[in-house]
C-alpha positions in Angstrom: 28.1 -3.7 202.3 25.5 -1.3 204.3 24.8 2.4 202.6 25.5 5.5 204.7 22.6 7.6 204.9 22.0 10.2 202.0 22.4 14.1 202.6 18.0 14.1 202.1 17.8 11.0 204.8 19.8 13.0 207.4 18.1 16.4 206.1 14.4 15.1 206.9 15.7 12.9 209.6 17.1 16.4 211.4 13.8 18.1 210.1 11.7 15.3 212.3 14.2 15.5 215.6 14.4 19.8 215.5 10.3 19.6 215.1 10.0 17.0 217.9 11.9 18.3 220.5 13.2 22.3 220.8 16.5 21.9 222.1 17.5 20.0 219.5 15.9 22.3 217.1 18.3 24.6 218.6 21.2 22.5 218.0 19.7 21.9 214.3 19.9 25.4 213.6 23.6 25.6 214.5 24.8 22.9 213.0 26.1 22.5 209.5 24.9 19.3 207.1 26.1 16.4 208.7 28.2 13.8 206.8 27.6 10.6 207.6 30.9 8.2 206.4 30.4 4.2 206.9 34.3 2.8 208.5 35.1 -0.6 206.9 32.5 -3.6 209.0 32.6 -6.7 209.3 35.4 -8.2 211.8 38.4 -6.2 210.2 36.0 -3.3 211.7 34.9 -4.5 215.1 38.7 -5.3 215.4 39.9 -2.0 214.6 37.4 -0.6 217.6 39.2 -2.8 219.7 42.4 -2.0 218.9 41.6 1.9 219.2 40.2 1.8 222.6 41.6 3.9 225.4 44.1 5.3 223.4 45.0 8.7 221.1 43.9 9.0 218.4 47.6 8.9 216.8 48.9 5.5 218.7 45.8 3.9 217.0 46.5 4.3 214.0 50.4 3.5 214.2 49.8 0.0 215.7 47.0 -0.9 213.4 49.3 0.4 210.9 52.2 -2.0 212.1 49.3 -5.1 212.6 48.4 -4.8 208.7 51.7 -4.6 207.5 52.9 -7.6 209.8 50.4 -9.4 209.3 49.8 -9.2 205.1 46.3 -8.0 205.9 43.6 -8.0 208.8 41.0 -10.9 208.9 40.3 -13.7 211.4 42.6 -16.2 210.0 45.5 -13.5 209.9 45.3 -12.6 213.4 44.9 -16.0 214.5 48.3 -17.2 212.9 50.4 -15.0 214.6 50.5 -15.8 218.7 50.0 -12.9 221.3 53.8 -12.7 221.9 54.0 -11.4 218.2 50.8 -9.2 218.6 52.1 -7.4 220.9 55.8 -6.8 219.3 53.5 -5.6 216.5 52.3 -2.7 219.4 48.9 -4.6 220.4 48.3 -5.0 224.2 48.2 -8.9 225.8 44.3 -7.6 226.9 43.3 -6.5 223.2 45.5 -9.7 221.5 43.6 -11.5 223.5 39.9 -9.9 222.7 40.7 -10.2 218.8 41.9 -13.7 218.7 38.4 -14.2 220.8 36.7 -12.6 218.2 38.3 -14.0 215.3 37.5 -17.7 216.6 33.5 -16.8 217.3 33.4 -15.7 213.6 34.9 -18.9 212.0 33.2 -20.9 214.3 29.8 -19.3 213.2 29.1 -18.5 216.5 29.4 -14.6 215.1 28.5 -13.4 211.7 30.1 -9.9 211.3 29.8 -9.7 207.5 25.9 -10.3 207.7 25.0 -8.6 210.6 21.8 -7.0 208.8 20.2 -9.8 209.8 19.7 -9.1 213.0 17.6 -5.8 214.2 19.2 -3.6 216.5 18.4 -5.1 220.3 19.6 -8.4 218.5 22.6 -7.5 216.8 23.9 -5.6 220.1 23.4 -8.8 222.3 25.3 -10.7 219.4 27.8 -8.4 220.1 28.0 -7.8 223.5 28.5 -11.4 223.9 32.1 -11.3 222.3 34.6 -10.9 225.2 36.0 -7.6 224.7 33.1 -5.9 223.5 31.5 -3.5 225.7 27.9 -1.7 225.0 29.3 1.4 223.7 31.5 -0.7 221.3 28.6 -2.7 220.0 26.6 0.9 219.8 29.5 2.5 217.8 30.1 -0.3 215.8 26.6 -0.6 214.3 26.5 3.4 213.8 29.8 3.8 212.2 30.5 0.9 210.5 26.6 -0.3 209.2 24.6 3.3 209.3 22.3 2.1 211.7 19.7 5.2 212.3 18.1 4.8 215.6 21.5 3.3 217.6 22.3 5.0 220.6 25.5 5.4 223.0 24.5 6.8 225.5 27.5 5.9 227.9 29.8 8.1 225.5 30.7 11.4 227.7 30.5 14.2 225.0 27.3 13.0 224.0 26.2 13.3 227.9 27.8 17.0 228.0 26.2 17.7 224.7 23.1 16.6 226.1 23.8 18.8 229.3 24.1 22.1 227.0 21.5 21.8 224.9 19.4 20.8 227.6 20.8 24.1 229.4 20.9 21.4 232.5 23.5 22.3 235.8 24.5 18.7 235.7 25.2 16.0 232.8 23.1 13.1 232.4 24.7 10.0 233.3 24.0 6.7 231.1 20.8 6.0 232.0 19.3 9.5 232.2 20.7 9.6 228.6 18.9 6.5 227.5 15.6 8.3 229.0 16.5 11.5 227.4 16.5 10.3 223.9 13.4 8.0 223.5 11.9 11.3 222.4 14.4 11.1 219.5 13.4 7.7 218.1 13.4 6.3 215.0 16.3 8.3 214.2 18.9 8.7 218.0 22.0 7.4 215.6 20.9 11.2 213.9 20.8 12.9 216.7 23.7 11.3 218.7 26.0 12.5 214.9 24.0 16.0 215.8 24.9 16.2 218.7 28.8 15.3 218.3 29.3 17.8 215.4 27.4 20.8 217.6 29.8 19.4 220.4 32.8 19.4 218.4 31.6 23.2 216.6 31.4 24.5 220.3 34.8 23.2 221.4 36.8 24.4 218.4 34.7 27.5 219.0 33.3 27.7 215.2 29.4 27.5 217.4 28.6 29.5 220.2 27.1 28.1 223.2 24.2 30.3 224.0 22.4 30.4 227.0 18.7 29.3 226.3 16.0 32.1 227.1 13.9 31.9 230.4 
C-alpha cells in the first residue's frame, strides 16, 4: 500500500515551491501544515471516484454506503454479481453501473492492474487509466494523488485550483486547463504539493480563516 507523504516531505517540498516561485511563497506563508491522507486504492478506490462524481458530497456517501452493505463488500467480483437493475435500486446511476462493471472486468481480465499501479510512472499510469471507460483525466489525476501520494500529479482541469491559481497569481481572469498545465511546470517535481497548497489556501480564503490580499505593485 503507497505511503502518504511525511510532515518533513511536504515541509521541504513547500520550502522548494515558496523559493521557486513568489506567489506561491505568498500562499506558503498563509497556509497552515498541510495533511496529506492516502483514500483506500486499488479498484475499491477508483470505484468510489466514480461513484462520487457530480454529486454532494452527502449523496456520495449514502449510496456507497447502501452499495457496501448490499453488496457484502466492494471489489470487482462483487460488483459484477449483482446486474445494473440492482445497482441502481442500491442508488447507483445506469451511466456509473455501467463504468464500474467496465472497470471491474479490465481488472480481472488483467487488462488493468489497480493494486500495483506503482509500476507504472506517472504519464503511464494516467494513460492506463484514462483508457477505462468512465475515467476522465481529472479522475485518473485525483486518483493517483489521493489514493497513491503521487508528488508531482497535477489536475489542472479542477476549477478551484484554476481560481486558486487566478488569486495568487492576482490575474483578472482564471486560467483555463491548459494555461494551468503551463502555469505549473515551474512547480515540478512536486505540482501534487502545490495543487494540496493551493486547495487548503482556497478553502482557508472561502471559510474566511485567510485573507485574500491584494499583491503589491
Amino acid at each position: 500500500m503507497p505511503l502518504p507523504p511525511t510532515p518533513e516531505d511536504l515541509a521541504h517540498a513547500r520550502s522548494v515551491l515558496a523559493s521557486a516561485d513568489p506567489a506561491l511563497a505568498r500562499v506558503d506563508r498563509q497556509t497552515p501544515p498541510l495533511e496529506w491522507r492516502l483514500r483506500v486504492g486499488g479498484f475499491e478506490g477508483l470505484f468510489r471516484m466514480i461513484v462520487e462524481q457530480q454529486v454532494s458530497v452527502a449523496s456520495a456517501a449514502a449510496v456507497w454506503a447502501r452499495l457496501r452493505d448490499g453488496m457484502g463488500g466492494i471489489s470487482p467480483e462483487a460488483l459484477l454479481r449483482h446486474d445494473l437493475d440492482q445497482l441502481r435500486g442500491m442508488g447507483l446511476s445506469r451511466q456509473k453501473a455501467t463504468y464500474g462493471q467496465g472497470i471491474a472486468r479490465a481488472q480481472l481480465a488483467g487488462e488493468i492492474d489497480l493494486e500495483h499501479m506503482a509500476t507504472l510512472d506517472d504519464e503511464g499510469a494516467i494513460a492506463a487509466l484514462t483508457a477505462l471507460k468512465g475515467v476522465g483525466l481529472w479522475t485518473a489525476e485525483a486518483y493517483l494523488m489521493m489514493c497513491e501520494g503521487r508528488l508531482d500529479v497535477f489536475p489542472g482541469g479542477d476549477v478551484a485550483l484554476q481560481e486558486a491559481i487566478r488569486w495568487a497569481d492576482n490575474a483578472e481572469v482564471r486560467p483555463d486547463q491548459k494555461q494551468a498545465y503551463a502555469r505549473a511546470e515551474a512547480w515540478r517535481p512536486y505540482r501534487a504539493v502545490a495543487t494540496h497548497l493551493l486547495w487548503a489556501w482556497y478553502t482557508g480564503v472561502k471559510r474566511g480563516e485567510i485573507a485574500l490580499e491584494p499583491v503589491a505593485s
